[in-house]
C-alpha positions in Angstrom: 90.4 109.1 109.3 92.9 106.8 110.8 96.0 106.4 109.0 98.4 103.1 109.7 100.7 105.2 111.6 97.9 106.4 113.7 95.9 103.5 113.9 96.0 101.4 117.6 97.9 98.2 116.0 99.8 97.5 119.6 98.1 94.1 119.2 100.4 93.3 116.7 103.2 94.4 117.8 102.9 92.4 121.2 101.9 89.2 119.2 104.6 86.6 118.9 106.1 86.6 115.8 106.2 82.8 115.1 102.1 82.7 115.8 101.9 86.3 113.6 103.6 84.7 110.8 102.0 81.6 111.0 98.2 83.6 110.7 99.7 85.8 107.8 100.8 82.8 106.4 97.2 81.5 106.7 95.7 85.1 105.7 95.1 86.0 102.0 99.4 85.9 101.4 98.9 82.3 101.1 96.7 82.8 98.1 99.8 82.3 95.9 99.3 79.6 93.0 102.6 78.6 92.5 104.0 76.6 95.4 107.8 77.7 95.1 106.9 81.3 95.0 104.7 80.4 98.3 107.6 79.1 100.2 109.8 81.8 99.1 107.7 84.2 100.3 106.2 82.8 103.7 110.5 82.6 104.0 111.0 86.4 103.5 107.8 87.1 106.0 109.7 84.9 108.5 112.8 86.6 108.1 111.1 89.5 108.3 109.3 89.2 111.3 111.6 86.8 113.2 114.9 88.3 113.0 117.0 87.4 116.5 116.5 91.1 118.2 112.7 90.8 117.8 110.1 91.2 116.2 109.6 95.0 114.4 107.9 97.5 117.0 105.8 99.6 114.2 105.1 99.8 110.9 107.8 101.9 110.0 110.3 99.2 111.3 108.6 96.6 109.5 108.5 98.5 105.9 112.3 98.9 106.9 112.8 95.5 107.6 112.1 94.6 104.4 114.7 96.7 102.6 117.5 94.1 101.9 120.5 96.0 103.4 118.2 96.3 106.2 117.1 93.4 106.4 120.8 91.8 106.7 121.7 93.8 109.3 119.2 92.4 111.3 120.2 89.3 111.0 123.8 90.5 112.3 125.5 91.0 108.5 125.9 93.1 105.7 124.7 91.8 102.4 127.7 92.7 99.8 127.9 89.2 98.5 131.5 90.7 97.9 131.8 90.5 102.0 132.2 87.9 103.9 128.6 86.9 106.3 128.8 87.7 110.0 125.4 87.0 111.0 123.7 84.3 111.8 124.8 81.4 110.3 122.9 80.8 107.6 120.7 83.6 107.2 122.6 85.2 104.4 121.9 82.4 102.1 118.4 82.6 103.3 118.5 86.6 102.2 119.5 85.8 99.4 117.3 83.4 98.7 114.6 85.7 99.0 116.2 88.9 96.8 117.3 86.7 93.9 113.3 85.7 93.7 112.4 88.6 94.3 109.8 88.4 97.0 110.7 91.3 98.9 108.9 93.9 97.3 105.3 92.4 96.9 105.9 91.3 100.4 106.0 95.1 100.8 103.0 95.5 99.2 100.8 92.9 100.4 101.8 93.8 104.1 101.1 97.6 103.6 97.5 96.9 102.0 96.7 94.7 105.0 98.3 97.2 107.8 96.1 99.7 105.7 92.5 97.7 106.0 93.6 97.1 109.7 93.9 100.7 110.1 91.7 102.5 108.1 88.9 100.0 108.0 89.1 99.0 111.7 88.9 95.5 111.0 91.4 93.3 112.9 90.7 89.7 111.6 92.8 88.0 109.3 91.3 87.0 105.7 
């Protein structure tokens, strides 16, 4: 049984991030009701995929990518709201955005249960 570490998702990996987002976007993550919740989180799967060193290689960058300390560094900072940004201009208020709603986490989710059909269930399309 193939498992989403085993599984032969180089296609993904060698997509551009912009067009991946973008299909995600389109794929059942935009099935969201409430259209501030739907920008918030098509903003954390931007940041997460899009962050200026390129997009994550493999799953396991991609689950840590969306770990907020993580996530900041990324984007060149630390987030300690105490500190003072380094990153990208920007891109800490756009973190922060993201953790104070909270999206982060069923990003998480929604992206592992679709790595996981991708994987296990072969299928490649996007809902």
């Amino acid at each position: 049984m193939n498992t989403i570490e085993s599984a032969d998702l180089a296609w993904v990996w060698a997509s551009d991030p912009a067009v991946l987002a973008t299909e995600l976007l389109g794929s059942h993550l935009a099935k969201v009701t409430d259209p501030e919740r739907a920008e918030q989180r098509a903003l954390a799967l931007r940041l997460v995929l899009q962050f200026p060193a390129g997009m994550p290689g493999s799953f396991a960058e991609l689950v840590e990518a969306t770990a907020v300390h993580r996530l900041a560094e990324r984007w060149g900072g630390s987030f300690d709201r105490a500190e003072v940004w380094a990153g990208v201009r920007g891109a800490d208020q756009l973190i922060a955005t993201v953790v104070d709603a909270n999206v982060l986490p069923g990003l998480l989710a929604e992206l592992t249960n679709l790595f996981y059909d991708w994987a296990v269930t072969g299928r490649v399309a996007l809902y």
